[in-house]
TILUMVEX-620512 format. One record per residue (C-alpha): residue number from 1; residue in three letters; x, y, z. Coordinates in steps of 0.25 Angstrom, whole numbers, plus 2048, in hexadecimal, padded with zeros to 3 digits. Layout:
TILUMVEX-620512
@seq:NUM&type:ALA&x:X&y:Y&z:Z
...
***
This chain:
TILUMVEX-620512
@seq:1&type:UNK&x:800&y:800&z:800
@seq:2&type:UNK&x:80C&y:807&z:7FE
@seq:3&type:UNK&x:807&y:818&z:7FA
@seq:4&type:UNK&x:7FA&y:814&z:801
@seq:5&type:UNK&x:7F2&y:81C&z:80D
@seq:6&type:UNK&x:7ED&y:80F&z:815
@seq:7&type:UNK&x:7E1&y:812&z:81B
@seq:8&type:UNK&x:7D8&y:804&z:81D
@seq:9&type:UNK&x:7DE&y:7FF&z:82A
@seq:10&type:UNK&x:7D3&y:7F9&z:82F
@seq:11&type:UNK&x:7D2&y:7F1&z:822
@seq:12&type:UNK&x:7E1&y:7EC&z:826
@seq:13&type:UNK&x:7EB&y:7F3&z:82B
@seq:14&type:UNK&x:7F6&y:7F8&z:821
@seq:15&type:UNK&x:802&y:7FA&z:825
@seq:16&type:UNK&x:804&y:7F0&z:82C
@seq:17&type:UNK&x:80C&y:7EF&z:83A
@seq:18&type:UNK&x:81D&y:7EF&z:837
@seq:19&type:UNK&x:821&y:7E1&z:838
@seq:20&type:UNK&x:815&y:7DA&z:834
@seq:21&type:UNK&x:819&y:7D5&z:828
@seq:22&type:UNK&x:826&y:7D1&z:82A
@seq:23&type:UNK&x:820&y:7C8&z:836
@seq:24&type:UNK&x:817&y:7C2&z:82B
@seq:25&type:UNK&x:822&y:7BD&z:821
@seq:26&type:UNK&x:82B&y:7BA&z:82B
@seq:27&type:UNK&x:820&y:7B1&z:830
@seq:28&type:UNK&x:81E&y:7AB&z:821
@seq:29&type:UNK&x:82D&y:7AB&z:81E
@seq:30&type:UNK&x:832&y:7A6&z:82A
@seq:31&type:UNK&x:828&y:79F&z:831
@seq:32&type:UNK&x:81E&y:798&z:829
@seq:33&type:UNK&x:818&y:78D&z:833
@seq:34&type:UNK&x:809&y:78D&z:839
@seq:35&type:UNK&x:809&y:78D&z:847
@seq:36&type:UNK&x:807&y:784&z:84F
@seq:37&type:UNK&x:807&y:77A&z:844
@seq:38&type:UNK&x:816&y:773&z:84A
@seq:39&type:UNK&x:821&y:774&z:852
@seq:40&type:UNK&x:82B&y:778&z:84A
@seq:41&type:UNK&x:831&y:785&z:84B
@seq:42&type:UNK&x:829&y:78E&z:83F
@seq:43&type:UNK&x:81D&y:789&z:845
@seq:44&type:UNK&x:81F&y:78D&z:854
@seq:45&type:UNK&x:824&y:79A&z:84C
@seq:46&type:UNK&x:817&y:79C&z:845
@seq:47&type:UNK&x:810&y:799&z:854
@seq:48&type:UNK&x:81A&y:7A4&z:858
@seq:49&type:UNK&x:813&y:7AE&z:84F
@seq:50&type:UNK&x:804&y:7AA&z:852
@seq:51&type:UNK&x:809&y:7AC&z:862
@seq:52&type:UNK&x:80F&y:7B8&z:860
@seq:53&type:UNK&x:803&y:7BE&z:859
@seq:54&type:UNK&x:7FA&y:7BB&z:864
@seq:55&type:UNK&x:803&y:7BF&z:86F
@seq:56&type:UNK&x:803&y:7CD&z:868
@seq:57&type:UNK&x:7F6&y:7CF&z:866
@seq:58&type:UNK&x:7F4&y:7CA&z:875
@seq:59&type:UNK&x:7FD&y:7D4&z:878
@seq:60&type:UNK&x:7F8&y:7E0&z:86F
@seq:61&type:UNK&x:7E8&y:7DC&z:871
@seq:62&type:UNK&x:7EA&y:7DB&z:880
@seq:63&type:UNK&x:7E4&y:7CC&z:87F
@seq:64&type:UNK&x:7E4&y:7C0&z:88D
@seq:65&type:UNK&x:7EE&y:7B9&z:884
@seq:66&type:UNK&x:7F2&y:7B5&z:874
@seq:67&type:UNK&x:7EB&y:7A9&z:875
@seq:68&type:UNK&x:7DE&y:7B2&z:873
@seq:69&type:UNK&x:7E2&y:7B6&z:866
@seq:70&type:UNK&x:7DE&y:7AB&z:859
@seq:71&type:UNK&x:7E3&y:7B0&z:84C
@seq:72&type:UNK&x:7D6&y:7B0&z:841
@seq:73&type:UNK&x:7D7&y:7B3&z:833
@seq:74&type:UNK&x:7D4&y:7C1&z:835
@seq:75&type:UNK&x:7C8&y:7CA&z:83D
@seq:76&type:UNK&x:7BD&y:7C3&z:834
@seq:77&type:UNK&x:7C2&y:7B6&z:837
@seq:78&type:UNK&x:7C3&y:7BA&z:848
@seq:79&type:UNK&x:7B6&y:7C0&z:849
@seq:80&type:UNK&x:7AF&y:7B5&z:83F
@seq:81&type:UNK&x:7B5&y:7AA&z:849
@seq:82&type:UNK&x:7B1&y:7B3&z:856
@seq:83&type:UNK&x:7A1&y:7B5&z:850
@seq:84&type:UNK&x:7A0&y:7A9&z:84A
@seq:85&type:UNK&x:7A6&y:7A0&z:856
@seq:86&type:UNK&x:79E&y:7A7&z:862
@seq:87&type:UNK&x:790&y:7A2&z:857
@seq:88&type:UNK&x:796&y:794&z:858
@seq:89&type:UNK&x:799&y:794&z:867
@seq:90&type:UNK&x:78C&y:797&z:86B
@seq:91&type:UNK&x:786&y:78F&z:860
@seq:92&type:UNK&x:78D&y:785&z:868
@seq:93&type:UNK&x:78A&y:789&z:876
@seq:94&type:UNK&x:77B&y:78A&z:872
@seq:95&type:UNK&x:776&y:783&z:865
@seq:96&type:UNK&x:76B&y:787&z:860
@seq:97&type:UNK&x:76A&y:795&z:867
@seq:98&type:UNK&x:769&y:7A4&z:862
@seq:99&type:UNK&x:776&y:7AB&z:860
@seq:100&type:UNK&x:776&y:7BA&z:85F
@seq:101&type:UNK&x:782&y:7C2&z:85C
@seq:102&type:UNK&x:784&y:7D2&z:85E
@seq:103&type:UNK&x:78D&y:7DA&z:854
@seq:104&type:UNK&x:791&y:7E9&z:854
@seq:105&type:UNK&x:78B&y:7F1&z:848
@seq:106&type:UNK&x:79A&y:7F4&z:845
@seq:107&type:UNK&x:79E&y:7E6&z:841
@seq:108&type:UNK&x:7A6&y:7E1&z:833
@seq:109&type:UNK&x:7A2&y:7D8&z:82A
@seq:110&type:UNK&x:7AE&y:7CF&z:832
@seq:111&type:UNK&x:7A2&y:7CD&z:83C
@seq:112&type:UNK&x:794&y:7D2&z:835
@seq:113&type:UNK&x:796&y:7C7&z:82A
@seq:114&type:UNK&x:799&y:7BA&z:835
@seq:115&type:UNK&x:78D&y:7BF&z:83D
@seq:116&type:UNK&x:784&y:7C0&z:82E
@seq:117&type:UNK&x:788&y:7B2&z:82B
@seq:118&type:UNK&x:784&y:7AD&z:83C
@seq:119&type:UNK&x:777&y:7B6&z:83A
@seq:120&type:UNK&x:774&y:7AC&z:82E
@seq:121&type:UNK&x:776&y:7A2&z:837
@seq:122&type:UNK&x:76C&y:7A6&z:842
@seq:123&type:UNK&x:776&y:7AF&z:84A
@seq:124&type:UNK&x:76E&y:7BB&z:850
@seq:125&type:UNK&x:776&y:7C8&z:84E
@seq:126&type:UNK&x:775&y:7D6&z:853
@seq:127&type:UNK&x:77D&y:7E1&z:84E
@seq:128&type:UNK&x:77E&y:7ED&z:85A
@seq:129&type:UNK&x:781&y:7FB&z:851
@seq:130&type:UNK&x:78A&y:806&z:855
@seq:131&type:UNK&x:782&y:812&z:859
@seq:132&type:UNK&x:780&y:81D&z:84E
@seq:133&type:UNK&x:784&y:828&z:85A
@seq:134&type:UNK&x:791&y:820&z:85D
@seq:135&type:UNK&x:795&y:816&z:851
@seq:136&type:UNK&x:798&y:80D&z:860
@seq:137&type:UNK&x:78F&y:7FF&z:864
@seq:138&type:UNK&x:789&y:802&z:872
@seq:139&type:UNK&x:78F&y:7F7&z:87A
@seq:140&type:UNK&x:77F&y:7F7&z:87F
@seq:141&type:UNK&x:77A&y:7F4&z:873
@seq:142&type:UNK&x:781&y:7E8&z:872
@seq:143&type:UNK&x:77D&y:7E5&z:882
@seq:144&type:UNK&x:770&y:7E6&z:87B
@seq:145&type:UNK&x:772&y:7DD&z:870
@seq:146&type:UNK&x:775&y:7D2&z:879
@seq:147&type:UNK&x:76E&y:7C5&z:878
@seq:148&type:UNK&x:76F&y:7B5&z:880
@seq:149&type:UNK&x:774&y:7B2&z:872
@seq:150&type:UNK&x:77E&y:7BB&z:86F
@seq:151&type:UNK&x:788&y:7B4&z:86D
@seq:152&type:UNK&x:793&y:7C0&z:869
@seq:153&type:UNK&x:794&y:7CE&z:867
@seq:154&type:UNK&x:79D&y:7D3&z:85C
@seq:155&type:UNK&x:7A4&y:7E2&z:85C
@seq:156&type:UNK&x:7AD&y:7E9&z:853
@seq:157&type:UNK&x:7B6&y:7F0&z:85D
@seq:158&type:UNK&x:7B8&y:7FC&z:851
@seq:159&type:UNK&x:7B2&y:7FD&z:844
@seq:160&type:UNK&x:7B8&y:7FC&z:837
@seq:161&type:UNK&x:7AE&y:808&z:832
@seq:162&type:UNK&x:7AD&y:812&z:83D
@seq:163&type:UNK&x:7B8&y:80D&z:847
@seq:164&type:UNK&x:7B1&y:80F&z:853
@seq:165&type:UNK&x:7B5&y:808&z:85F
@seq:166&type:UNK&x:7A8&y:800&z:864
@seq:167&type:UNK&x:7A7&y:7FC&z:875
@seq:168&type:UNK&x:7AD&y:7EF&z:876
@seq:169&type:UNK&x:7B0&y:7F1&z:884
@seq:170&type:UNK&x:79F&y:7F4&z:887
@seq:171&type:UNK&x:79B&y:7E9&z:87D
@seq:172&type:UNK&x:7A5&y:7DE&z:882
@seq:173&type:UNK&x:79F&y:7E2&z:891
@seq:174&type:UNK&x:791&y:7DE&z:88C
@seq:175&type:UNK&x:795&y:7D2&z:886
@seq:176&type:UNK&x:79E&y:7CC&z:892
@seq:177&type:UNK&x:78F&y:7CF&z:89A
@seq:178&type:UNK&x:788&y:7C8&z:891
@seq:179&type:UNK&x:791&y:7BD&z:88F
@seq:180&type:UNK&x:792&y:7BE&z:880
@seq:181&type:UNK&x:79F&y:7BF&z:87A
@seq:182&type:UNK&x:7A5&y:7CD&z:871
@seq:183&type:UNK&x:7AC&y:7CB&z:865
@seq:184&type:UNK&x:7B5&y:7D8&z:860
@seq:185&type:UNK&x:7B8&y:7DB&z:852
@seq:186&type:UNK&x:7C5&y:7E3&z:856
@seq:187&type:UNK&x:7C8&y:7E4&z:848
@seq:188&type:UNK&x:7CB&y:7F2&z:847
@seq:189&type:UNK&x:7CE&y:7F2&z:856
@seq:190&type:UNK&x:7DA&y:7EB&z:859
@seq:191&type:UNK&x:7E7&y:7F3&z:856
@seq:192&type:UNK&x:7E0&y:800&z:854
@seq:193&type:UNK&x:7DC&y:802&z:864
@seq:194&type:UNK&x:7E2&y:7F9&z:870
@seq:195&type:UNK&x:7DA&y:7ED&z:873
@seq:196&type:UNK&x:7DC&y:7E6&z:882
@seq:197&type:UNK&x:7D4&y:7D9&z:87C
@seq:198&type:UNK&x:7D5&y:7D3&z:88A
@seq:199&type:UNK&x:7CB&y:7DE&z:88F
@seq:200&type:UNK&x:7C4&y:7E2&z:882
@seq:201&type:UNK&x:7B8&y:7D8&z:888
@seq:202&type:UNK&x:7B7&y:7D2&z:87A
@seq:203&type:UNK&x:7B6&y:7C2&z:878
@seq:204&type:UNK&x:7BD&y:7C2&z:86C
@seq:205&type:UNK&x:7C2&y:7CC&z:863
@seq:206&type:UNK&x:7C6&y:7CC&z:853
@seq:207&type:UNK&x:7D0&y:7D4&z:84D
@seq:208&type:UNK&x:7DB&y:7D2&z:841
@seq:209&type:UNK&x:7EA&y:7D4&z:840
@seq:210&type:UNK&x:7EA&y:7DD&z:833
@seq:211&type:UNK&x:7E3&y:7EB&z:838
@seq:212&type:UNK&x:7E7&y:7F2&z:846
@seq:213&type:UNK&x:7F0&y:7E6&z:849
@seq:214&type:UNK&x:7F8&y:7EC&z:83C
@seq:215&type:UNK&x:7FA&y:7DC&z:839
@seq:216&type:UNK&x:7F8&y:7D3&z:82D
@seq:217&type:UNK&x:7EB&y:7D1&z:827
@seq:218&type:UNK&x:7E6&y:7C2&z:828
@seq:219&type:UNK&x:7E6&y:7C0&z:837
@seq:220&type:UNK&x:7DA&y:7C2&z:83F
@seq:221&type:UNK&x:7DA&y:7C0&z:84F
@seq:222&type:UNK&x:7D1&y:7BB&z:859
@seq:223&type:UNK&x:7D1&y:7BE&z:868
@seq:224&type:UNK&x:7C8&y:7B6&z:871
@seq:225&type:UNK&x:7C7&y:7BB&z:881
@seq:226&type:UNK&x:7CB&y:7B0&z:88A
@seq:227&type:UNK&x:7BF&y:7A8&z:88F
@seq:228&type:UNK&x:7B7&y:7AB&z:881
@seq:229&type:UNK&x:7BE&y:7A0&z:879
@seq:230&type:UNK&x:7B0&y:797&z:87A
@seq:231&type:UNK&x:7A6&y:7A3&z:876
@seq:232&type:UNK&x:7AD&y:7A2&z:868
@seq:233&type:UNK&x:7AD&y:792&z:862
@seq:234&type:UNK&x:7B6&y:791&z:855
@seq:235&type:UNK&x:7B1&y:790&z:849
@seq:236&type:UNK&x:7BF&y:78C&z:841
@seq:237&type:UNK&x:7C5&y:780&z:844
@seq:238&type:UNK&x:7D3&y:77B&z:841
@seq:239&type:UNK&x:7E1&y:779&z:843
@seq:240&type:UNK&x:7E9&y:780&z:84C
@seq:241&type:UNK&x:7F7&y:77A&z:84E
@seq:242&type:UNK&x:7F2&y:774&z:85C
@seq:243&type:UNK&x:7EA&y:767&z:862
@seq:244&type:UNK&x:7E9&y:763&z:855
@seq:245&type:UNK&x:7E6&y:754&z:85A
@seq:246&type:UNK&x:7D7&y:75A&z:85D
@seq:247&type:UNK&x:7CC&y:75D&z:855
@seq:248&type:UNK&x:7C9&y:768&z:85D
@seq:249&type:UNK&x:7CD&y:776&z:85A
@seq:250&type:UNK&x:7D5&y:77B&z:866
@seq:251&type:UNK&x:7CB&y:783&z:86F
@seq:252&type:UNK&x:7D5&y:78D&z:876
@seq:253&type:UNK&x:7D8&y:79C&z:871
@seq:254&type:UNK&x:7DF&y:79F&z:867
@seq:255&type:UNK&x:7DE&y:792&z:85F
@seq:256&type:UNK&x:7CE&y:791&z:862
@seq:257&type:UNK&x:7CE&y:79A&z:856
@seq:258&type:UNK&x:7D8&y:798&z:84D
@seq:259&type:UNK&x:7D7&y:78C&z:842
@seq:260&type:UNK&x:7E3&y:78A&z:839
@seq:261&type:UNK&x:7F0&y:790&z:834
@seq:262&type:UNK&x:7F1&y:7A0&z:839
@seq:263&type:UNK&x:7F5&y:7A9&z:832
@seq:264&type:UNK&x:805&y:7AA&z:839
@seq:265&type:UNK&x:80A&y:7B5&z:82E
@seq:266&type:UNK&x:7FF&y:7BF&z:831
@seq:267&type:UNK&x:800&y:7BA&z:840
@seq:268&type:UNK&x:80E&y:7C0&z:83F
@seq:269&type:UNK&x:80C&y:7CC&z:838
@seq:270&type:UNK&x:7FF&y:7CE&z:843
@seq:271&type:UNK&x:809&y:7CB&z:84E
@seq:272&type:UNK&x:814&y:7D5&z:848
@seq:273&type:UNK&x:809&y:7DF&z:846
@seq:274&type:UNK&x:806&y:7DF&z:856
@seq:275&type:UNK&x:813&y:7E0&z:859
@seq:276&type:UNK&x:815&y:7ED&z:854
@seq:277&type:UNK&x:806&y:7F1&z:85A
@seq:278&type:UNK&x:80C&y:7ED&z:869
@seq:279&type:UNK&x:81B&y:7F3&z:865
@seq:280&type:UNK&x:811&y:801&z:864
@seq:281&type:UNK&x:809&y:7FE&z:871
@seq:282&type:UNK&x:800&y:80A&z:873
@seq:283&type:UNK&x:805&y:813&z:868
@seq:284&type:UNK&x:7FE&y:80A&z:85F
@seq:285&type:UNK&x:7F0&y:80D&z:863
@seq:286&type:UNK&x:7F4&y:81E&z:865
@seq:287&type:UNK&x:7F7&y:81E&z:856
@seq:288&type:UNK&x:7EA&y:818&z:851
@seq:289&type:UNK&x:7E2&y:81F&z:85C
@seq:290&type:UNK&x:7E9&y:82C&z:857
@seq:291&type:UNK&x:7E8&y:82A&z:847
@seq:292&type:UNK&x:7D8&y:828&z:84C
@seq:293&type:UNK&x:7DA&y:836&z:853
@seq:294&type:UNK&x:7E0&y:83C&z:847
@seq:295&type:UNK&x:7D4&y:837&z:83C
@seq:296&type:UNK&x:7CB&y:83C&z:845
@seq:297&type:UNK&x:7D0&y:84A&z:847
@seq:298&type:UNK&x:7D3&y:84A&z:839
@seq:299&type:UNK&x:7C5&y:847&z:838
@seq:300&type:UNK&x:7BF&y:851&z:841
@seq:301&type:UNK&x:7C8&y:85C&z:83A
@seq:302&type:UNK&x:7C3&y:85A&z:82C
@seq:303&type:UNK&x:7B4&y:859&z:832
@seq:304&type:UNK&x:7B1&y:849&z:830
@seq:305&type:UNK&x:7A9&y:847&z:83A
@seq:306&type:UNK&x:7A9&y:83A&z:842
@seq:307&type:UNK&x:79B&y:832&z:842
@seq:308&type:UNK&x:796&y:825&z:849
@seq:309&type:UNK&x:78D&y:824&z:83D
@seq:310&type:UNK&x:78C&y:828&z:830
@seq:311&type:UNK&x:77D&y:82F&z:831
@seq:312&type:UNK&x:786&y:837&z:83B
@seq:313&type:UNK&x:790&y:83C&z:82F
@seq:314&type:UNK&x:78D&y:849&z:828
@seq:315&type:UNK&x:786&y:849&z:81A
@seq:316&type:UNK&x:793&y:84E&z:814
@seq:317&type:UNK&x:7A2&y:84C&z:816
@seq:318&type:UNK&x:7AB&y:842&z:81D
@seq:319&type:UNK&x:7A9&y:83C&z:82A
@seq:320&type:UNK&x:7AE&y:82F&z:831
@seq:321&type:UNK&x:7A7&y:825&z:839
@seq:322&type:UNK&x:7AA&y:821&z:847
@seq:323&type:UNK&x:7AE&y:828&z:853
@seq:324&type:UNK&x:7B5&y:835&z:853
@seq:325&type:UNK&x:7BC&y:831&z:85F
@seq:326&type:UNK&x:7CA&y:829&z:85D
@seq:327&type:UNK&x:7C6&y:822&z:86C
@seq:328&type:UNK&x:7BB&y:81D&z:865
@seq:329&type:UNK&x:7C0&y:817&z:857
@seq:330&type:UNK&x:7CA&y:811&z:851
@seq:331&type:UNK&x:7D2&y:814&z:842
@seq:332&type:UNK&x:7C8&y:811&z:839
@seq:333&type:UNK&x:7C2&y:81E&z:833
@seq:334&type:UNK&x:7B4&y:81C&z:829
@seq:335&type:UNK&x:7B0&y:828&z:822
@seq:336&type:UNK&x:7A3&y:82C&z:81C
@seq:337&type:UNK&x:7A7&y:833&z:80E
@seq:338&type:UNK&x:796&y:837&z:809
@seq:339&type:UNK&x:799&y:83B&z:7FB
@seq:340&type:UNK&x:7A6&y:834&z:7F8
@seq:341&type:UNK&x:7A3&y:827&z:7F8
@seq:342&type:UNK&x:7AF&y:81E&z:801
@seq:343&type:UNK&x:7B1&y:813&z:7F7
@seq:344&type:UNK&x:7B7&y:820&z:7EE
@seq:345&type:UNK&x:7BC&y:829&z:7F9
@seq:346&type:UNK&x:7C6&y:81B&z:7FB
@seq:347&type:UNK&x:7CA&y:81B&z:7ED
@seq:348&type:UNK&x:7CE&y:828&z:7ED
@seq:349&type:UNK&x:7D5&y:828&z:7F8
@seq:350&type:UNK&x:7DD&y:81D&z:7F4
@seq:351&type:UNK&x:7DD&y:824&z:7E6
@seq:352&type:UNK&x:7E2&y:832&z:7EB
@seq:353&type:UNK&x:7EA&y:82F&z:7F7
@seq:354&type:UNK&x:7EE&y:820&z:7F7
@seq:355&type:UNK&x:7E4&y:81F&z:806
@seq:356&type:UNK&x:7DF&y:80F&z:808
@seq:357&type:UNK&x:7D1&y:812&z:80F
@seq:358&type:UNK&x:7C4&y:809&z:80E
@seq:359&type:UNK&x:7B6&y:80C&z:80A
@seq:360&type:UNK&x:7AA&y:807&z:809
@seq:361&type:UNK&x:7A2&y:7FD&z:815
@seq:362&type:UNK&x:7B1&y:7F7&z:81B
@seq:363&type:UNK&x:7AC&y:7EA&z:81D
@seq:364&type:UNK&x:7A4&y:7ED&z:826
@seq:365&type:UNK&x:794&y:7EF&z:822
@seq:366&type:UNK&x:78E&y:7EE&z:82E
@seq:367&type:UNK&x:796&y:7F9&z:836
@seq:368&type:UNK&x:793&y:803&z:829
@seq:369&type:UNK&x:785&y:7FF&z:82B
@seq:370&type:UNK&x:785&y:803&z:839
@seq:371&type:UNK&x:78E&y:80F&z:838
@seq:372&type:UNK&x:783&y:815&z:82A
@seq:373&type:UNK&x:78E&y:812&z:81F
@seq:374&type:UNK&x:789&y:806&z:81A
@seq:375&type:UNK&x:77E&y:80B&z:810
@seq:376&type:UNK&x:780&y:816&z:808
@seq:377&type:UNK&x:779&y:824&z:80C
@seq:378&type:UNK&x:773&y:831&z:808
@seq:379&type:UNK&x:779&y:83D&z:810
@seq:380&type:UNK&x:772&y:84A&z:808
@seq:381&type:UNK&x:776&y:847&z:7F9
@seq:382&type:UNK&x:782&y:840&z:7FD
@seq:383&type:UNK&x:780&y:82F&z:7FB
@seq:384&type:UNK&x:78B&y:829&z:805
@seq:385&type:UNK&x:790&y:81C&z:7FF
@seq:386&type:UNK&x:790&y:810&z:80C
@seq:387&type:UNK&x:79E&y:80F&z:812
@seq:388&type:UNK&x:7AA&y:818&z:816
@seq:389&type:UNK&x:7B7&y:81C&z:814
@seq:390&type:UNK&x:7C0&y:815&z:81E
@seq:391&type:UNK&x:7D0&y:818&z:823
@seq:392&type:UNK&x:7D5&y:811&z:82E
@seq:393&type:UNK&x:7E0&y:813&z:834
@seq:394&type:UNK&x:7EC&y:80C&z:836
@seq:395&type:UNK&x:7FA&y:80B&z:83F
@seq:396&type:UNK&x:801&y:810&z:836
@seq:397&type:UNK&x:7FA&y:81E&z:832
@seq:398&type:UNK&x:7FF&y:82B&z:839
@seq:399&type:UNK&x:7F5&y:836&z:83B
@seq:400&type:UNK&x:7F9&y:83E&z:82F
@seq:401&type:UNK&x:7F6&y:831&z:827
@seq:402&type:UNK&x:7E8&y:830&z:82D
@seq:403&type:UNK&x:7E6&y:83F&z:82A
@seq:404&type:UNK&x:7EA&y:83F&z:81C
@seq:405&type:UNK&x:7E0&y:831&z:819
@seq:406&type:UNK&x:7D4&y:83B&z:820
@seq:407&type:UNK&x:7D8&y:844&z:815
@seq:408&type:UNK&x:7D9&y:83C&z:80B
@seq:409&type:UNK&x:7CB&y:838&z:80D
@seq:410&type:UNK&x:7C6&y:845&z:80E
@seq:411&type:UNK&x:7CC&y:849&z:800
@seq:412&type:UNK&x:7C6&y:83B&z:7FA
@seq:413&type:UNK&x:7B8&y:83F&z:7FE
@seq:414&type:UNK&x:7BA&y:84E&z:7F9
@seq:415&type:UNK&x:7BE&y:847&z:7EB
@seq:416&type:UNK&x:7B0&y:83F&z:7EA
@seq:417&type:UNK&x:7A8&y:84A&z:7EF
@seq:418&type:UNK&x:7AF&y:854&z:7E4
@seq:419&type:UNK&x:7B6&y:85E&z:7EF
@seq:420&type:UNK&x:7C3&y:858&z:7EE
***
């Protein structure tokens, strides 16, 4: 992407961390073996690799230990194992019985489309919406929500449209009350604010290596709390490298849910990756939470307002969904652009400037439905095309960078309206 602006970090982060790389062809080059699958010196090497990676994110996540962490094939892959295993465990706790799942309004299609294809399978689902005031879930609501069949909530920790930080601390409390276990999609959470999993209150939580972890794409995680093993049954099968006299797949963390050869080489480069995160400790955090501080200013100074909603948003201009407050958010800025439509304000700011930003509905329809941007709209004699414009920020961008991508936004959509 050499001559390129890169803006789409919470697609995947780009550049990736220093070292990452090297740790996977030296993995490939040097190493070779499957962990785990023999004594001989590559293979306790490869088992090195898969160890280290756990430590560290035990380490970086502030986990009980590494066993908590099984290696997926990405987010998808940990959250399809997390929904679709709770359905299983209680189908097999109760056969026969209701099962009812609550969602947050703000989910991706990595969660809504599991919880479509359970809901054609009986599965009673209720989707709890952000308020149009706040653009947050009330933790009440899902209090609410709850059911004697609810088997699990799910939540996005922060959205991959408006970035807001939802009450995982509030929702997790209502859960541990009622006995029913939370599952956090932690996405774009983990690597952009600290995480202390141990108190986070979640029963399991999904995340991959390649976008605030500034790690290889290809490798997802799954934590699971200790004592929360059984709420989850596995719905993949396989070898392990361990009792493999037994027909059974091995019921303790972290092999309960991993089925096969890993991926070692991106385990390595994930590994590398949270080196470098803990080699920065705390500066790590300031510097995203002060390129969030800097587009919003930046924002405020060019008069883009920032709405929870878009009927919030003015009939003409710019403005930005989510909070306006960089205790409240996270690095991924959507902006509604009524009379330059996003899908040619994109183009031409790759055409113009060489910026890397995302358009349109983000894979993620029902948090645009929620948030008014998933059906095109009528604001005077301006028709609004559904989607945004999105930049996200990454760990590598300094404040002038972030500055100049707000600008070069701004002089796309003066382009398509004619005034610049």
């Amino acid at each position: 992407m050499r001559g390129s602006h890169y803006f789409d970090n919470a697609s995947t982060s780009f550049p990736k961390a220093p070292g990452v790389g090297e740790a996977m062809a030296r993995c490939v080059d040097d190493v070779g073996a499957s962990p785990g699958r023999g004594g001989y010196r590559a293979a306790q090497a490869a088992a090195g690799l898969v160890a280290m990676g756990r430590r560290r994110l035990a380490e970086f996540l502030c986990a009980e230990g590494p066993e908590r962490f099984a290696f997926t094939l990405n987010t998808t892959d940990s959250l399809n194992a997390a929904i679709k295993g709770a359905v299983r465990a209680a189908r097999v706790r109760r056969p026969g019985a209701e099962i009812h799942i609550i969602a947050s309004g703000q989910e991706h299609n990595a969660v809504t489309r599991p919880l479509a294809v359970l809901q054609g399978e009986g599965v009673e689902v209720t989707f709890v919406h952000a308020g149009r005031e706040t653009g947050v879930i009330d933790a009440a609501d899902i209090q609410q929500a709850l059911r004697p069949t609810t088997v699990l909530v799910v939540l996005n920790m922060a959205g991959n449209v408006s970035g807001a930080l939802q009450p995982v601390a509030g929702v997790a409390e209502a859960c541990r009350a009622a006995g029913v276990p939370l599952l956090v999609d932690a996405a774009q959470a983990a690597g952009h604010i600290p995480l202390n999993l141990a108190k986070l209150g979640a029963d399991a939580c999904a995340f991959p290596a390649h976008k605030g972890l500034l790690g290889p794409q290809g490798v997802g995680v799954l934590y699971i709390r200790p004592g929360s093993e059984e709420r989850f049954a596995t719905v993949r099968e396989g070898g392990t490298g361990g009792q493999s006299a037994s027909d059974e797949h091995p019921a303790e963390m972290p092999q309960r849910f991993e089925a096969g050869t890993p991926n070692v080489p991106g385990i390595a480069g994930l590994g590398a990756a949270i080196g470098f995160l803990l080699s920065r400790g705390g500066d790590h955090f300031a510097h995203h939470r002060a390129l969030v501080e800097v587009m919003l200013g930046a924002c405020a100074r060019r008069g883009i307002p920032a709405v929870p909603h878009a009927s919030h948003a003015p009939p003409e201009g710019v403005a930005l969904l989510g909070p306006g407050d960089a205790h409240d958010r996270v690095g991924v800025f959507s902006f509604l652009t009524p009379g330059a439509r996003p899908a040619e304000v994109a183009m031409i700011m790759e055409q113009e400037r060489g910026y890397c930003v995302r358009s349109g509905l983000t894979c993620a329809p029902a948090a645009h439905a929620s948030l008014g941007t998933l059906e095109p709209g009528v604001q005077g004699d301006i028709v609004t095309d559904p989607g945004v414009v999105r930049l996200s920020l990454g760990a590598m961008h300094t404040p002038q960078d972030v500055s100049n991508a707000l600008e070069a936004l701004l002089s796309a959509v003066g382009v398509l309206r004619g005034s610049g």
